[in-house]
ZALUMPA-705632 format. One record per residue (C-alpha): residue in one letter; x, y, z. Coordinates in steps of 0.05 Angstrom, whole numbers, padded with zeros to 5 digits, always signed. Layout:
ZALUMPA-705632
aXYZ
...
end
This chain:
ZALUMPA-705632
x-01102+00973+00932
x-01149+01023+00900
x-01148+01087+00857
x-01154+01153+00893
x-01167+01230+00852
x-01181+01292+00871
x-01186+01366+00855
x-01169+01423+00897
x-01197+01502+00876
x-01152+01551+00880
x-01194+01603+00845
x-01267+01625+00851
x-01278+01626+00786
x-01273+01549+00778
x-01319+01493+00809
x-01286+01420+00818
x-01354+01382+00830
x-01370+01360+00758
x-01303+01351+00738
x-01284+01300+00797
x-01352+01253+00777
x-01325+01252+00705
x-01249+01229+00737
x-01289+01182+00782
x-01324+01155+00720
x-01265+01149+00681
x-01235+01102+00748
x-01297+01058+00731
x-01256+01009+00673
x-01220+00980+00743
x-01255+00937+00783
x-01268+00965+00859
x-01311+00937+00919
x-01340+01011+00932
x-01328+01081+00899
x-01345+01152+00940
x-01328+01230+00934
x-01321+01279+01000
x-01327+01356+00977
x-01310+01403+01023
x-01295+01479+01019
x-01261+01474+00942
x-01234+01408+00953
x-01263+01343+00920
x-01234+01272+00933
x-01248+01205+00909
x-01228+01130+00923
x-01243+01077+00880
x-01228+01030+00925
x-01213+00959+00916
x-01212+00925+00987
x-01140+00875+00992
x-01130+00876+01060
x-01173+00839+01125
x-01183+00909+01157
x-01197+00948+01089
x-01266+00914+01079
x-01320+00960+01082
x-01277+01015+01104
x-01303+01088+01080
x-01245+01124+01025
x-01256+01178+01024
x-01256+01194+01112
x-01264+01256+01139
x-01247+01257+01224
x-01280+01314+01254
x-01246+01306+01313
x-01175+01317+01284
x-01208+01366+01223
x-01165+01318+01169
x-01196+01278+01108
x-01153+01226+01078
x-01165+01186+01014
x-01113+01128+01011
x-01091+01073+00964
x-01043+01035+01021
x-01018+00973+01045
x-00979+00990+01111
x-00942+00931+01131
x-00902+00957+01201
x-00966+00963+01237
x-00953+00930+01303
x-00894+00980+01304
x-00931+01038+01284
x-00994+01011+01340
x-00927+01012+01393
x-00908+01089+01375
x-00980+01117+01361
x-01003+01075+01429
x-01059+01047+01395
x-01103+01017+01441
x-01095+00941+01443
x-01164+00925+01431
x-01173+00963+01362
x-01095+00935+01339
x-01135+00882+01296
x-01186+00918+01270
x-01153+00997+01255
x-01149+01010+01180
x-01081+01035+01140
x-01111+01095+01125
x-01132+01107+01197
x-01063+01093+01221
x-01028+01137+01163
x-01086+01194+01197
x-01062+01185+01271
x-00979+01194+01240
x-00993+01254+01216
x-01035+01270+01276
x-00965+01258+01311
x-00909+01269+01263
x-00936+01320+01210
x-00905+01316+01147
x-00843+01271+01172
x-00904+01215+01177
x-00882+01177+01121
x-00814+01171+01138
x-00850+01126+01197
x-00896+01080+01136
x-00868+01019+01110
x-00915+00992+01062
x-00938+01003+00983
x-00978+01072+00985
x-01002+01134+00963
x-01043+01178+00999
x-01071+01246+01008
x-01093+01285+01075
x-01133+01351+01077
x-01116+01386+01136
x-01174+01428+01149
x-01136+01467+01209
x-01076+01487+01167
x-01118+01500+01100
x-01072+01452+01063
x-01063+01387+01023
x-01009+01339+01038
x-00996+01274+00991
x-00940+01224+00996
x-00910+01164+00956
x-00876+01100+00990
x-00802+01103+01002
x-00800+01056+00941
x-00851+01079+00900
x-00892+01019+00894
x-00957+01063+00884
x-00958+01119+00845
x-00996+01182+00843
x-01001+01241+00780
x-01014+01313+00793
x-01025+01372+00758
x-01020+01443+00780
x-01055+01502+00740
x-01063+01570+00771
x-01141+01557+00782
x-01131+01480+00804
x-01087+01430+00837
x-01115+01356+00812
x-01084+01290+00830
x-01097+01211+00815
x-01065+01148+00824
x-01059+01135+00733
x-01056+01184+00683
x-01122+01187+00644
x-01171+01211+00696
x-01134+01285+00696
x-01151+01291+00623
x-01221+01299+00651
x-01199+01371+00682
x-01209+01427+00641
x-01143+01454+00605
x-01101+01388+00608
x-01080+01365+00533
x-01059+01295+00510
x-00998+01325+00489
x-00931+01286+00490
x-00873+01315+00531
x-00816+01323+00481
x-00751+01319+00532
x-00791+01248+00572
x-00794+01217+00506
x-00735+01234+00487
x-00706+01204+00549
x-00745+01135+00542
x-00723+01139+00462
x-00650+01155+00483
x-00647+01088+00535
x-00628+01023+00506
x-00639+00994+00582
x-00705+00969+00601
x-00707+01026+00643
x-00763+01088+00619
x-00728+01151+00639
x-00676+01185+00684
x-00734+01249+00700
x-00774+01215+00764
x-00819+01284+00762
x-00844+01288+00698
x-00890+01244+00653
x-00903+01219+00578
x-00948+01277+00575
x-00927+01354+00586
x-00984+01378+00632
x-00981+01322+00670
x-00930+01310+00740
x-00911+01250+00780
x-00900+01251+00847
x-00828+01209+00849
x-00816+01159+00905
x-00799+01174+00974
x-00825+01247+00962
x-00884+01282+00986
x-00925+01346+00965
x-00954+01399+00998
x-01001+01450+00967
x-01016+01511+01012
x-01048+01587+00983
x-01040+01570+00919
x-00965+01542+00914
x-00937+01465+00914
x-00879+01448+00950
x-00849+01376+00935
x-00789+01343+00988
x-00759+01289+00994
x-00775+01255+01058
x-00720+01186+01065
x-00674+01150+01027
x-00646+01081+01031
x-00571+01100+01042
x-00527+01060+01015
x-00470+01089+01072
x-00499+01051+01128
x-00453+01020+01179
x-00436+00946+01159
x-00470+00905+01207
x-00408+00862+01242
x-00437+00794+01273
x-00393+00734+01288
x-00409+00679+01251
x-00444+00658+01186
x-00492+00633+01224
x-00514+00699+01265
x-00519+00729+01188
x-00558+00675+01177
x-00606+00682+01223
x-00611+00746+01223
x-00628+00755+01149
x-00682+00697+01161
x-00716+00749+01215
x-00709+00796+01170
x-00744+00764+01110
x-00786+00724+01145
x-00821+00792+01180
x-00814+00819+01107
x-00856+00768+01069
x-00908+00756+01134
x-00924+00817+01130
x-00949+00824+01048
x-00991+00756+01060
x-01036+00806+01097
x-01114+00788+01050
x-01177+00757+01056
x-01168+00734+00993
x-01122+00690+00958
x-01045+00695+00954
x-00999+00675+00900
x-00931+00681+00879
x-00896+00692+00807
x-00850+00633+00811
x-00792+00618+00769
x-00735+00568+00774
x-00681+00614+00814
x-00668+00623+00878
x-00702+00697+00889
x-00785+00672+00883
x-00768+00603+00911
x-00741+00641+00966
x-00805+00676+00974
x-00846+00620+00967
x-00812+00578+01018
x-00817+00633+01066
x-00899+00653+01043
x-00911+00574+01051
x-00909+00555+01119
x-00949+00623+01148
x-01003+00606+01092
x-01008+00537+01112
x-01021+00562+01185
x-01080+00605+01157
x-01107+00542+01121
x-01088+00578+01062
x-01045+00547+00998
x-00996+00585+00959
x-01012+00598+00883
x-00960+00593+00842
x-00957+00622+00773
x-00895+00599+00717
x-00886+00616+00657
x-00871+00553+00612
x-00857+00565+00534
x-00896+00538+00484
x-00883+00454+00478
x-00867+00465+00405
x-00805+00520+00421
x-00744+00493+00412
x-00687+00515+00440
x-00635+00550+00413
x-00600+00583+00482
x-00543+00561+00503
x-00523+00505+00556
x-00517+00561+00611
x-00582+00586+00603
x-00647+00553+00621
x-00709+00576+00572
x-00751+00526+00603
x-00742+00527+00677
x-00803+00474+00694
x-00754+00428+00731
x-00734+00470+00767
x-00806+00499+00788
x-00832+00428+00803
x-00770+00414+00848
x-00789+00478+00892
x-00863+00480+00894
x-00858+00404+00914
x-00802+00406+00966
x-00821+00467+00998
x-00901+00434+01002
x-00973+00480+01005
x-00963+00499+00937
x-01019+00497+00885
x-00966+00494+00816
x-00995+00536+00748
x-00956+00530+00679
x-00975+00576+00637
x-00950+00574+00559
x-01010+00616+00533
x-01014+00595+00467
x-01029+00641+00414
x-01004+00703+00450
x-00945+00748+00441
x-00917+00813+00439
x-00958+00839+00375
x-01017+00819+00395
x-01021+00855+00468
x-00996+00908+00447
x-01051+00962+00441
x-01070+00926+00505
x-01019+00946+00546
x-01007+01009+00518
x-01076+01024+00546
x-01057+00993+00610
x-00992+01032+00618
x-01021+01104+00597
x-00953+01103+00543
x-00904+01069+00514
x-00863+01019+00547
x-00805+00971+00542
x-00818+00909+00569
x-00858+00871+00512
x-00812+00805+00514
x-00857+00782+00576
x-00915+00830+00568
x-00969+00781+00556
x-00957+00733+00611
x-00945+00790+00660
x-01021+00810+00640
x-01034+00732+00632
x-01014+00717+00702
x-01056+00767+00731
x-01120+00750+00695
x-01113+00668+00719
x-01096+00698+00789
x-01160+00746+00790
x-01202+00683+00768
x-01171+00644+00828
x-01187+00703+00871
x-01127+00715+00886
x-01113+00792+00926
x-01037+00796+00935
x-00984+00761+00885
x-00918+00763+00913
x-00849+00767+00870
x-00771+00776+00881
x-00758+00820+00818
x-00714+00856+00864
x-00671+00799+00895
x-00619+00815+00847
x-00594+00866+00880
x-00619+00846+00953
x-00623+00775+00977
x-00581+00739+00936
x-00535+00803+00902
x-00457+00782+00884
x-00416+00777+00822
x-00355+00742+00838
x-00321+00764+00779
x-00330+00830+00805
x-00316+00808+00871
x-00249+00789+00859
x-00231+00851+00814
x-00250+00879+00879
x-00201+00844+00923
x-00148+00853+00867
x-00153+00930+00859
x-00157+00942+00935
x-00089+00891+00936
x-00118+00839+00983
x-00085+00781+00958
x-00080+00731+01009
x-00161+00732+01003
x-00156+00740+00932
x-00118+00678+00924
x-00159+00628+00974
x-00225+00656+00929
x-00194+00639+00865
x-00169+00572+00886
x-00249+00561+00907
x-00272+00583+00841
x-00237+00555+00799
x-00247+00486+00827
x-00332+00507+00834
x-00331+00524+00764
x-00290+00461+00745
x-00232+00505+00710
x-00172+00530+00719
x-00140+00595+00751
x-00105+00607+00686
x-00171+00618+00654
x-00203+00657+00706
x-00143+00702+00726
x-00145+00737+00659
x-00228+00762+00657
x-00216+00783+00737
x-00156+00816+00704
x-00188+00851+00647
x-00253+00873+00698
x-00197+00907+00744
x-00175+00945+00683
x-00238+00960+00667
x-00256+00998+00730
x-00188+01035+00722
x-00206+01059+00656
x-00276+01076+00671
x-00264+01147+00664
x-00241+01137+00593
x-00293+01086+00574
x-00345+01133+00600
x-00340+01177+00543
x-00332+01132+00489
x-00402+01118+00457
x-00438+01049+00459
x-00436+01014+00395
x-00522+00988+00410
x-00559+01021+00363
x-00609+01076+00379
x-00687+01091+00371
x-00686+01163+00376
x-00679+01206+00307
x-00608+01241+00322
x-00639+01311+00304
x-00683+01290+00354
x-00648+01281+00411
x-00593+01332+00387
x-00651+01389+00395
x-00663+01367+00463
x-00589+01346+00489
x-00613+01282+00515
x-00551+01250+00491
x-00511+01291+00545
x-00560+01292+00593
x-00557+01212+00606
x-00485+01196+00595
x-00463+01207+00659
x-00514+01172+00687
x-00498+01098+00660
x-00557+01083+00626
x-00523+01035+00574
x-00496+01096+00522
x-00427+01088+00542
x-00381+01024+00539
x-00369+01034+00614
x-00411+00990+00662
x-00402+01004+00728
x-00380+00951+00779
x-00432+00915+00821
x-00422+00958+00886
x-00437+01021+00846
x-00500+00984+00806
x-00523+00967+00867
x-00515+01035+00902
x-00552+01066+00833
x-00614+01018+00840
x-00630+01044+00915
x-00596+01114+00913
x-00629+01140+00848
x-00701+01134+00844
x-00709+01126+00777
x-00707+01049+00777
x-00752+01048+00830
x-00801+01093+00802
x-00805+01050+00733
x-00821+00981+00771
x-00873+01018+00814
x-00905+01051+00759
x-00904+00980+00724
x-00928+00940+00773
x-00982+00991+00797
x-01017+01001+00719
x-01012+00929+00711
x-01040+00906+00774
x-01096+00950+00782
x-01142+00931+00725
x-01140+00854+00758
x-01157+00879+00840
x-01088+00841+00841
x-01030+00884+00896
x-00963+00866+00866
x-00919+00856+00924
x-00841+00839+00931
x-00810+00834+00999
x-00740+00824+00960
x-00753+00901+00961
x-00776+00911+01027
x-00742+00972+01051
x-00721+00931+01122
x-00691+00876+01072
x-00658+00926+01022
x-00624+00971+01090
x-00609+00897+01115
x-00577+00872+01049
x-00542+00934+01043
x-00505+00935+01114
x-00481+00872+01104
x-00400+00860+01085
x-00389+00830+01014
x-00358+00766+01043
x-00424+00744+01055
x-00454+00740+00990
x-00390+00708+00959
x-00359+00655+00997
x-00311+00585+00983
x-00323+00617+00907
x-00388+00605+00913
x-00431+00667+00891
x-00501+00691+00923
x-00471+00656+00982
x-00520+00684+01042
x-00590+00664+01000
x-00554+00598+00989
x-00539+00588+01071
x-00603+00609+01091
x-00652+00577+01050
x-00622+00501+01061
x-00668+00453+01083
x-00722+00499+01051
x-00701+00494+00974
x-00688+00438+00936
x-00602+00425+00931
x-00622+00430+00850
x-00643+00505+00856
x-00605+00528+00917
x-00537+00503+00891
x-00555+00508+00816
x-00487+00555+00801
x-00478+00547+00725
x-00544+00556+00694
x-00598+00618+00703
x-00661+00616+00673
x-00677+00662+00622
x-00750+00691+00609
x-00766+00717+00537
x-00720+00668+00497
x-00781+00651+00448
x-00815+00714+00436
x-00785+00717+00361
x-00822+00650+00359
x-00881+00672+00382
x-00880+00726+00334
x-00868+00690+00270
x-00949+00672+00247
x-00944+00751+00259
x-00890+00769+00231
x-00912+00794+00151
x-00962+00837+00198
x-00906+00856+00242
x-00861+00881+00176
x-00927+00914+00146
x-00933+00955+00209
x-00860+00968+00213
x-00854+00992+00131
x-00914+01036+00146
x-00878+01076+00204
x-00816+01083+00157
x-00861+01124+00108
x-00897+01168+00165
x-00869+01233+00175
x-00897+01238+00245
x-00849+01182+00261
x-00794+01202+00222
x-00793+01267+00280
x-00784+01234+00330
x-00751+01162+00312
x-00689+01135+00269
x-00725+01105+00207
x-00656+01102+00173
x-00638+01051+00232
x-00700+01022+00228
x-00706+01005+00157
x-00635+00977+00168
x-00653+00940+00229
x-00711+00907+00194
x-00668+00893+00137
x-00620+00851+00182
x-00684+00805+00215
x-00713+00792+00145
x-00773+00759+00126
x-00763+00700+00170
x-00728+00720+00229
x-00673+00668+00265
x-00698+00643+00333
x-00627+00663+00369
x-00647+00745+00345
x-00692+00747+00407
x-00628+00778+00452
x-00615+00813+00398
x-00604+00898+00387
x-00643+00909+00331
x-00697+00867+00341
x-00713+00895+00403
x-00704+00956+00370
x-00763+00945+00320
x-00811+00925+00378
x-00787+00991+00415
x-00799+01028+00356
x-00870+01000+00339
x-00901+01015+00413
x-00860+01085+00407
x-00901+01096+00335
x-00974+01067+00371
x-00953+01119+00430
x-00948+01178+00374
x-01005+01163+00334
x-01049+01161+00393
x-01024+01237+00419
x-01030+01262+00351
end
């Protein structure tokens, strides 16, 4: 993992050498094993490199091969290698020892710029092509790295985070009206529908699964791959072959993101997607003579819990019964005491180059990552994707399925399951499969009608820039309609957006700690895998996430692999967190209300009303609550403004 910039002339009258040593020097507030610049003919490029992998120690970012007249600078993790040594015919005696980058160098060499359709593996890179006078940059099918650009008519500039390109002359801190609007205009965690553009106006993101090429003076961008959610269902005989095959399939998946010198860890919760991962990091760590860190969060021992019986705030049972059944596990709670949302926020605010949503688990995303770059830890692994992978399947949607599409001899054996799994009766369960089925009927008509959540953005606001009608149809949370799981699922792989607000998460967060976030739930051979696979075998007997179930037994405790009526729930006591805060909290928040800069661009009329509603002393249950989230939102949204103005 590192941090790569460059800057590429595209008129005389401008000179890139001074400008890429004050982008290199603004890199410096990350940590990195070794930091050059290559200049050639115009072009300057940098690596701040931070080295993760076996084979990335002392390797030279930037690299310029004379024999092949290309330069690369990289920030990759390529994890098909041994396929990649097969097709490039690598010779078997430099398999061990060949760098990413070099490999990424010799698929160009073969494939041009259809090379990164052949990468699997967190990257971004960028190759000068000396031959062909051109630059050529690409982003990971999934977007797990990112990488910024700007393009002026005397410059092309590009980094891996934002604030380096305010070094070039002529970019502005300046925030980009219709992307704020967009991350206003959500009530979803997500930031914004636009995977191209940025917080700031001058500034461009390269989306995921898209590459760039900049040749006499004019950028073209492509998209290179998709994860197609048409793929022929895979059709194997028993539950068994699935089985095994998914256990190939996730077992190659995770292998392959243990790949350090360092330390591995894992971000371990109570459910079945990181014990997963764990049990199947475990065993190949052990092999190494390496142990598995885990990190939990753990709320604070005085929280008391107000959720309800079906939820789990406090999932340490559960994390004890994995890390000590599956074995080679070194276990860390972590309640970190005296931090909340409030506190970190300028923090990560700075880390994340602009506002952002997730502040329920901010601090002990950051937390985790500090106690794992103390423990030396290189690669963390997590399963924030499983969801919609490994262990994807609603069976209330399930059935709705098998209703609408009139298969009702099925219909009726999976009911008869459920109802006795759930320990209820088909009378009560008939009517909520019922009223989903209607639901999807009607989607056309509950479409357009408006969600009743309320909203951040000022409605002059977003009626000046349309962002309103610019989302809707794109099911965002502004309409009562929800689509069913089959189309959520399709949206999370199909549409990049998703994608390209965990990458961008993961790589602003990660970076500052030299620690590579990496999730194998969304390894793009799991996610075609999980995808091909018929719905019968994630919901089975009425049992749901059926397959992750089957094919972890023996490796996960009975009391997380067949937990079925409790999920743990992270976040549940960040209102208590907040409370020794909170008169600063409402200061902050009454301030804002009287600001006319935020009065532009944010509700204050909802706000004050909001704030009205959580009081002085705020109830413990308000922490799933609208408008409370909507005051946090609001408050990083004002910190973001103040800092542009």
């Amino acid at each position: 993992m590192s941090a790569i910039a460059g800057i590429l002339e595209l008129s005389h009258e401008y000179s890139s050498g001074e400008t890429m040593m004050h982008m290199m020097k603004a890199l410096q507030k990350y940590p990195a094993d070794d930091a050059n610049i290559w200049r050639r003919d115009g072009l300057s490029m940098g690596c701040h490199a931070q080295w993760i992998t076996p084979e990335s120690i002392n390797e030279e970012l930037p690299r310029y091969d004379a024999t092949r007249e290309l330069a690369i600078t990289a920030d990759a993790i390529i994890d098909n290698r041994k396929q990649l040594c097969d097709q490039l015919d690598i010779d078997y005696s430099a398999r061990k020892t060949i760098t990413d980058s070099e490999l990424i160098l010799a698929a160009y060499m073969k494939w041009g710029r259809r090379a990164p359709k052949y990468l699997i593996g967190d990257y971004a890179f960028v190759i000068w092509d000396e031959r062909r006078h051109q630059l050529f940059g690409a982003r990971d099918l999934l977007g797990r790295r990112t990488l910024y650009y700007h393009h002026g008519p005397a410059r092309f500039a590009f980094c891996t985070v934002i604030n380096p390109l305010f070094e070039v002359p002529g970019i502005h801190k300046k925030i980009n009206e219709s992307w704020f609007a967009e991350f206003l205009a959500i009530p979803m965690m997500m930031d914004t529908i636009d995977v191209h553009s940025t917080a700031y106006g001058e500034i461009m993101q390269l989306p995921p699964a898209h590459s760039f090429t900049v040749a006499k003076g004019t950028v073209t961008i492509e998209q290179y791959d998709e994860l197609a959610a048409s793929s022929p269902k895979l059709k194997l005989k028993t539950n068994g072959d699935y089985e095994d095959a998914f256990r190939e399939v996730f077992q190659e998946a995770v292998r392959s993101k243990l790949r350090t010198h360092r330390q591995v860890g894992v971000r371990l919760s109570g459910g079945l997607d990181s014990g997963a991962v764990a049990c199947f990091a475990a065993k190949p760590l052990s092999q190494e003579g390496k142990v598995l860190h885990a990190y939990s969060y753990v709320p604070s021992a005085a929280f008391e819990d107000w959720t309800p019986r079906r939820l789990i705030a406090d999932e340490t049972p559960y994390i004890q019964a994995s890390a000590r059944y599956i074995g080679n596990i070194e276990e860390n709670y972590l309640d970190f005491e005296g931090r909340n949302a409030i506190r970190e926020m300028d923090t990560v605010l700075e880390l994340m180059e602009g506002p952002y949503k997730f502040f329920e688990n901010s601090f002990w995303l950051t937390g985790m990552l500090e106690r794992a770059q103390e423990q030396n830890v290189g690669v963390m692994l997590n399963g924030s994707r499983g969801n919609y992978t490994i262990s994807w399947g609603d069976p209330i949607d399930h059935y709705a399925r098998l209703l609408r599409t009139l298969r009702w001899t099925n219909f009726y054996q999976e009911i008869k399951h459920y109802a006795r799994v759930m320990r209820t009766g088909r009378s009560v369960v008939i009517p909520i499969i019922a009223k989903q089925a209607y639901a999807y009927w009607m989607r056309s008509a509950l479409a357009k009608r408006k969600s009743a959540i309320p909203l951040v953005i000022h409605p002059d606001f977003a009626a000046r820039t349309k962002v309103i009608e610019k989302l809707m149809p794109h099911h965002v949370g502004l309409a009562d309609y929800a689509p069913d799981e089959v189309t959520a699922r399709n949206n999370q792989f199909q549409r990049l957006s998703v994608s390209n607000h965990i990458g961008t998460s993961n790589t602003k967060l990660s970076l500052p700690y030299a620690v590579s976030e990496r999730d194998p739930t969304s390894d793009p051979r799991v996610v075609r895998f999980c995808l091909s696979l018929p719905d019968e075998q994630y919901i089975q007997h009425g049992i749901d996430r059926s397959l992750i179930r089957r094919s972890t037994e023996g490796c996960l405790p009975d009391m997380v692999r067949m937990n079925i009526r409790a999920r743990g729930v992270q976040g549940a006591d960040w209102i208590y967190r907040m409370l020794p805060d909170w008169g600063a909290f409402r200061y902050q928040m009454e301030k804002l209300c009287r600001d006319s800069a935020a009065a532009h661009y944010l509700n204050v009329p909802q706000i004050k009303q909001s704030l009205e509603k959580l009081g002085t002393e705020p109830k413990l249950e308000y922490a799933f609550d609208h408008d409370a989230r909507l005051l946090m939102r609001s408050l990083i949204a004002y910190r973001f403004i103040q800092q542009c103005s």
